[in-house]
C-alpha positions as MATLAB code, in Angstrom:
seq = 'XXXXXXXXXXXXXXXXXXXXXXXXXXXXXXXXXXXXXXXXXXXXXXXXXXXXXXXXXXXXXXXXXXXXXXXXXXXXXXXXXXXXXXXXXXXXXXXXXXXXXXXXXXXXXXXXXXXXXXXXXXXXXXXXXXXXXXXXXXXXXXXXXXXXXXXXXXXXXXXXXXXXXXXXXXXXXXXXXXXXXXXXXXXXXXXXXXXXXXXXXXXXXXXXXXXXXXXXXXXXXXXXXXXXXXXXXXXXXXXXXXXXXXXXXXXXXXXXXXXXXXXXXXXXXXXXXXXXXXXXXXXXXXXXXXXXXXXXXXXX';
ca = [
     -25.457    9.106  -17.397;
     -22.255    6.561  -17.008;
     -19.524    8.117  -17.341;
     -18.228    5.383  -19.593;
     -21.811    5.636  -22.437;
     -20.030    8.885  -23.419;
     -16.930    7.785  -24.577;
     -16.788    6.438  -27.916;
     -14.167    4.264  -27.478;
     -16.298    1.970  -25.046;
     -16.976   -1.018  -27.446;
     -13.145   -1.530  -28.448;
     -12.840   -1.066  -24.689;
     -15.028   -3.888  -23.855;
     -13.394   -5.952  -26.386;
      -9.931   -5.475  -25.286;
     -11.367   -6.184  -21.870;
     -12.303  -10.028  -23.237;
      -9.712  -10.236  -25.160;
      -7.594  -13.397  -23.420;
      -4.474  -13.665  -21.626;
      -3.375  -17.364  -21.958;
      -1.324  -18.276  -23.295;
      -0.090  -15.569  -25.586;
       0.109  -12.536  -22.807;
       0.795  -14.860  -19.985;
       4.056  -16.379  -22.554;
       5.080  -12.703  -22.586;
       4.752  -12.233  -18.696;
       6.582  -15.274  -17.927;
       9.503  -14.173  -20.567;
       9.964  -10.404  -19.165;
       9.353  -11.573  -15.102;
      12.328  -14.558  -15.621;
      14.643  -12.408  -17.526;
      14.677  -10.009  -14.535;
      15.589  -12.763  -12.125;
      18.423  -13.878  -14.962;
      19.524   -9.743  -14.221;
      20.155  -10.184  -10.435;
      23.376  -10.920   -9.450;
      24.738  -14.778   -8.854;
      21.382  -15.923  -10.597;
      23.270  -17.862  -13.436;
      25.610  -19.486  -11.096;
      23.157  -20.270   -8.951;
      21.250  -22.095  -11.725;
      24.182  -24.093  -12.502;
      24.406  -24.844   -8.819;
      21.212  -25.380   -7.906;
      18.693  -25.738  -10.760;
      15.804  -26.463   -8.233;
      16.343  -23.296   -6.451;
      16.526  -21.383   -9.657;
      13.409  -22.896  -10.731;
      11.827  -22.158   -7.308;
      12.710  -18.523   -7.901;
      11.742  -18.318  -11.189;
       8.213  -19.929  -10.441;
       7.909  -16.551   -7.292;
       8.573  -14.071  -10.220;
       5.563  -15.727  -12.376;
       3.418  -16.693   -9.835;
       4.221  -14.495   -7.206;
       1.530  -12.216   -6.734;
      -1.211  -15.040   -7.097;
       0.264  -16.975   -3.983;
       0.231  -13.444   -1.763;
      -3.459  -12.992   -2.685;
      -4.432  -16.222   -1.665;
      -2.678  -15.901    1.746;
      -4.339  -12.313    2.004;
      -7.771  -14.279    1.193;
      -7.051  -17.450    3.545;
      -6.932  -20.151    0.859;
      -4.707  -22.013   -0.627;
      -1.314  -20.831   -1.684;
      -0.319  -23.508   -4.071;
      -3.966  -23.611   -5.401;
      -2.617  -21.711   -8.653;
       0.084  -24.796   -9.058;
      -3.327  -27.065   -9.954;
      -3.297  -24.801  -13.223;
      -0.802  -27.212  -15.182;
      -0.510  -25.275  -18.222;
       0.514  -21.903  -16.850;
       2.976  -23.946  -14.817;
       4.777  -26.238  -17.507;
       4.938  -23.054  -19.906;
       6.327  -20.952  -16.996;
       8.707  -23.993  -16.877;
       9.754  -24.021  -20.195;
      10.232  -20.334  -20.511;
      12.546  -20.654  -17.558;
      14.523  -23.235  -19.014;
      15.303  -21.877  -21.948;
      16.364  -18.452  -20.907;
      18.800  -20.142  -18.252;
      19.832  -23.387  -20.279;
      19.475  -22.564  -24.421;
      22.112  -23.417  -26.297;
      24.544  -20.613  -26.818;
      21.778  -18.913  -25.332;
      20.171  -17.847  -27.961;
      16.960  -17.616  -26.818;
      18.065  -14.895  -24.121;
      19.683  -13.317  -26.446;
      16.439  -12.985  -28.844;
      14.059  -12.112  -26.146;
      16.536   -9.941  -24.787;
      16.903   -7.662  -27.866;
      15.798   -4.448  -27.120;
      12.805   -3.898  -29.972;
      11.367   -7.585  -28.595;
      12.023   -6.922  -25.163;
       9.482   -3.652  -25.315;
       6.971   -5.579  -26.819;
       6.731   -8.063  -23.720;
       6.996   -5.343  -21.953;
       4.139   -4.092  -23.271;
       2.255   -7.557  -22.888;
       3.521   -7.783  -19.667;
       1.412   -4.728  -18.211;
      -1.704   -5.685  -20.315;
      -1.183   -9.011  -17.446;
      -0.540   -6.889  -14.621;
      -3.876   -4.684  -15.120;
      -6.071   -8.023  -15.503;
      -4.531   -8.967  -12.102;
      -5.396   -5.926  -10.282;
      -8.608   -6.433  -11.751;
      -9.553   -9.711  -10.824;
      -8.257   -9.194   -7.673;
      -9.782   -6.579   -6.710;
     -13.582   -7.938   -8.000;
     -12.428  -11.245   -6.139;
     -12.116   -9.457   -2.967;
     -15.477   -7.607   -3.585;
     -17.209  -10.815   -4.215;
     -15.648  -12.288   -0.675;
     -15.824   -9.262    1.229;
     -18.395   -6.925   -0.191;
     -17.836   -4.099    1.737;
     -14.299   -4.264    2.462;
     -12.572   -1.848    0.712;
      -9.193   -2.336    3.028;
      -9.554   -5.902    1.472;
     -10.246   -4.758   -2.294;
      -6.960   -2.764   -2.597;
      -4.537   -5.149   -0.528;
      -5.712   -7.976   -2.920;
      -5.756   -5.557   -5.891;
      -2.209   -4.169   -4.634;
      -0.593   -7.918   -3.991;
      -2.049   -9.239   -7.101;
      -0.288   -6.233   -9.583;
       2.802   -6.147   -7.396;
       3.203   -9.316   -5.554;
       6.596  -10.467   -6.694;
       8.068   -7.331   -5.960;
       6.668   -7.366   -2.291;
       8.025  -10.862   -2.340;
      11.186   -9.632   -3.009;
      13.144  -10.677    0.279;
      12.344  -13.703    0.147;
      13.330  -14.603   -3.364;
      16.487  -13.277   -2.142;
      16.365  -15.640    0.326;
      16.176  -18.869   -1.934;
      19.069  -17.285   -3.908;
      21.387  -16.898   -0.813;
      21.073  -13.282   -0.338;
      19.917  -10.863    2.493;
      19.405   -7.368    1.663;
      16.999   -6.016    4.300;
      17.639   -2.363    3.011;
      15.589   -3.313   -0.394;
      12.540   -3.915    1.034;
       9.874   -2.824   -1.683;
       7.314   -1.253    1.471;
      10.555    1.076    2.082;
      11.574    1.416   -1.497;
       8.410    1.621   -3.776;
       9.251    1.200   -7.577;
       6.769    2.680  -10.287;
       5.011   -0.977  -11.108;
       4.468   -1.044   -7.034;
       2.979    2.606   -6.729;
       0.957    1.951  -10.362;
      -0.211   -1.124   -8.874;
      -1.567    0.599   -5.371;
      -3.209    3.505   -7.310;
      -4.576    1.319   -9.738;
      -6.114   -0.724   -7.196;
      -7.600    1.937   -5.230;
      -9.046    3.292   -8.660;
     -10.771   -0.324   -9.352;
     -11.927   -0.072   -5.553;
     -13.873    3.052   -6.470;
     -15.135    1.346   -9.721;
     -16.448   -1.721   -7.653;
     -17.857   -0.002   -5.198;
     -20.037    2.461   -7.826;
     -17.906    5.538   -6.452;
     -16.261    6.034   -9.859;
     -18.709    6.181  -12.702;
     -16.749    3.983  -15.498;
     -17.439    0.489  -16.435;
     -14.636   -1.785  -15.569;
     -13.580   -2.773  -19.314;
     -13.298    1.571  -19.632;
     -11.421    1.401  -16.510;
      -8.685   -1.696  -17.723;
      -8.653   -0.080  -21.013;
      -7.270    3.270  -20.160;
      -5.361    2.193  -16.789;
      -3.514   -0.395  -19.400;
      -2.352    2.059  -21.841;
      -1.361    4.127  -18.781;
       0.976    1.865  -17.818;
       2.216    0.564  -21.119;
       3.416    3.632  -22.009;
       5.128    4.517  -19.074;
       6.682    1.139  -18.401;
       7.947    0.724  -22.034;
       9.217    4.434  -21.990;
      11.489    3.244  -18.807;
      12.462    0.215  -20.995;
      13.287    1.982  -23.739;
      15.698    4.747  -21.872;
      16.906    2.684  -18.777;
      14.991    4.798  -16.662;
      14.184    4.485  -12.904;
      12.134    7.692  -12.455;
       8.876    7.243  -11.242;
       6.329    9.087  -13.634;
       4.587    9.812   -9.940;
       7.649   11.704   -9.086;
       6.276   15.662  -10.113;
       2.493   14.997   -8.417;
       4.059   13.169   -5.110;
       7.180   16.383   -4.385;
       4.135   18.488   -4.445;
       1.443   16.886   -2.784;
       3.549   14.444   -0.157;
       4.953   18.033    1.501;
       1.368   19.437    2.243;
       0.066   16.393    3.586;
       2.679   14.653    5.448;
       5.484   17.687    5.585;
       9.384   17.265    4.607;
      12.160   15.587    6.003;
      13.396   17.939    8.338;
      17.463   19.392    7.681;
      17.383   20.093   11.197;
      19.225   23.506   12.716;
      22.976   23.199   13.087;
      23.351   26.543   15.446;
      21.176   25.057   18.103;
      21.803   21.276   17.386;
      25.883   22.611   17.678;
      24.869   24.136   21.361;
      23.468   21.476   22.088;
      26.051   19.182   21.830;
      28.045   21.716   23.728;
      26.178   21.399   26.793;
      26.144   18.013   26.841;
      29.665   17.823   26.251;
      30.239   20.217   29.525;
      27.901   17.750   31.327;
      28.954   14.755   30.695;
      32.990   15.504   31.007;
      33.536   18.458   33.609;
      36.382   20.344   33.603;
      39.427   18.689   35.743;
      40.091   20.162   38.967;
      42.653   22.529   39.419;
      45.951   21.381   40.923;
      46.696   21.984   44.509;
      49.312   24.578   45.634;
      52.813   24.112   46.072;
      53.520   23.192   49.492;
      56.018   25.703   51.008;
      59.554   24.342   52.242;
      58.345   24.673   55.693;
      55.757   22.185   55.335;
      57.521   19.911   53.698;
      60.113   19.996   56.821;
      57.388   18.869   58.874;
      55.927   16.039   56.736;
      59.576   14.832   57.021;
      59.461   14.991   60.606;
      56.603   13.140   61.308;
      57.170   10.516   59.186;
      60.580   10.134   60.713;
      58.567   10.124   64.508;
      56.190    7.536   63.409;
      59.179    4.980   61.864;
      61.071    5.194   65.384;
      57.663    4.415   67.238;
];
């Protein structure tokens, strides 16, 4: 028997599986992924600046992850644009957290106790994404998993893997925050998520998919509006990856001074040998003789 027949929770599962995103949850996605660019430094002055740039950048943070999956899938990139809705209220949401009047709608959307709410909204997004992306993938590729989680991945994370080069539009290089390098916890929830729908696809995991977005949302709603809540960066991961990631991979090695100190030695002696010793005095008789000949050779 499924897995997903013994829970009892399986028809408010299903429901909350239908239940749809547009426009209230994608409003709430558009509100939480703009008011993070708004955070990054030289993002207000660069809307003053340049409003089309700001607008470009704002339009990577909503739509981000939808143009990544389409390049993964080789169609269009800018076939999401076509949806004119999501578009002009993505617009408008942009415009009036970066131009409002005395900014007060910032400052209401901002405000913590609202903030956690889109927060919350914001992940119920997120897990549709990895969703559809993932059952996308199967429907193009039916056996390729490879393909199931990179669309699954891009589609839950795709504006943070897109990161550089929002920081491009806005003027700034910063190689060294490459999200590959660096994961956060909506990039590593997103990749384990994905695998987990993978398995679901594929029949390998014996829960229906509306069980599966169901409990993977709540997952992540909790954790991410924890983080909100407290300011925290620590990745909920953090405990299960310091004991597993050793085992599998092994630990940065600390290296071993004594030898690495030796070492160095050696190559020190190698590379710079000791000076050689001074010659010996000459005696005064010798030096009468240099004197000599050097006297015989001027008269020749």
């Amino acid at each position: 028997m499924e897995l997903s027949e013994a829970l009892p929770l399986g028809e408010l599962a299903a429901a909350f599986a239908a239940l749809p995103v547009f426009p209230l949850f994608d409003t709430a996605y558009f509100i939480v992924s703009v008011l993070y660019l708004k955070y990054e430094p030289g993002a207000v002055e660069m809307s003053r600046k340049s409003p089309f740039a700001s607008w470009l950048c704002a339009m990577l943070h909503c739509f981000g992850s939808y143009i990544l999956a389409d390049l993964l899938l080789g169609e269009a990139p800018l076939g999401y644009f076509s949806n004119n809705s999501s578009v002009i209220l993505a617009t408008a949401v942009w415009y009036l957290i970066f131009f409002c009047p005395m900014n007060l709608f910032y400052k209401c959307v901002s405000f913590l106790p609202v903030k956690l709410v889109f927060v919350a909204m914001k992940e119920v997004v997120r897990v549709r994404k990895i969703a559809a992306g993932v059952r996308h993938a199967h429907h193009l590729y039916h056996h390729g998993w490879f393909v199931m989680m990179a669309t699954g991945w891009v589609k839950g994370s795709g504006v943070a893997l897109m990161s550089n080069l929002e920081q491009l539009l806005r003027g700034v290089w910063k190689p060294e925050t490459n999200e590959i390098l660096h994961m956060s916890f909506p990039t590593k929830a997103s990749l384990y998520g994905t695998v987990l729908f993978t398995l679901q696809q594929t029949h390998w995991l014996p829960i229906s998919e509306a069980n599966l977005i169901f409990f993977f949302t709540m997952f992540m709603v909790v954790c991410k509006v924890f983080m909100a809540a407290t300011h925290s960066h620590a990745s909920p991961f953090a405990p299960l990856e310091n004991l597993v990631c050793p085992v599998l991979f092994g630990s940065v090695s600390s290296g071993h001074p004594g030898h690495h100190h030796d070492h160095h030695g050696a190559s020190h002696e190698v590379s710079h040998p000791p000076p050689p010793p001074p010659p010996p005095a000459k005696s005064k008789e010798e030096l009468n003789e240099g004197t000599r000949k050097r006297k015989a050779k001027k008269a020749e």
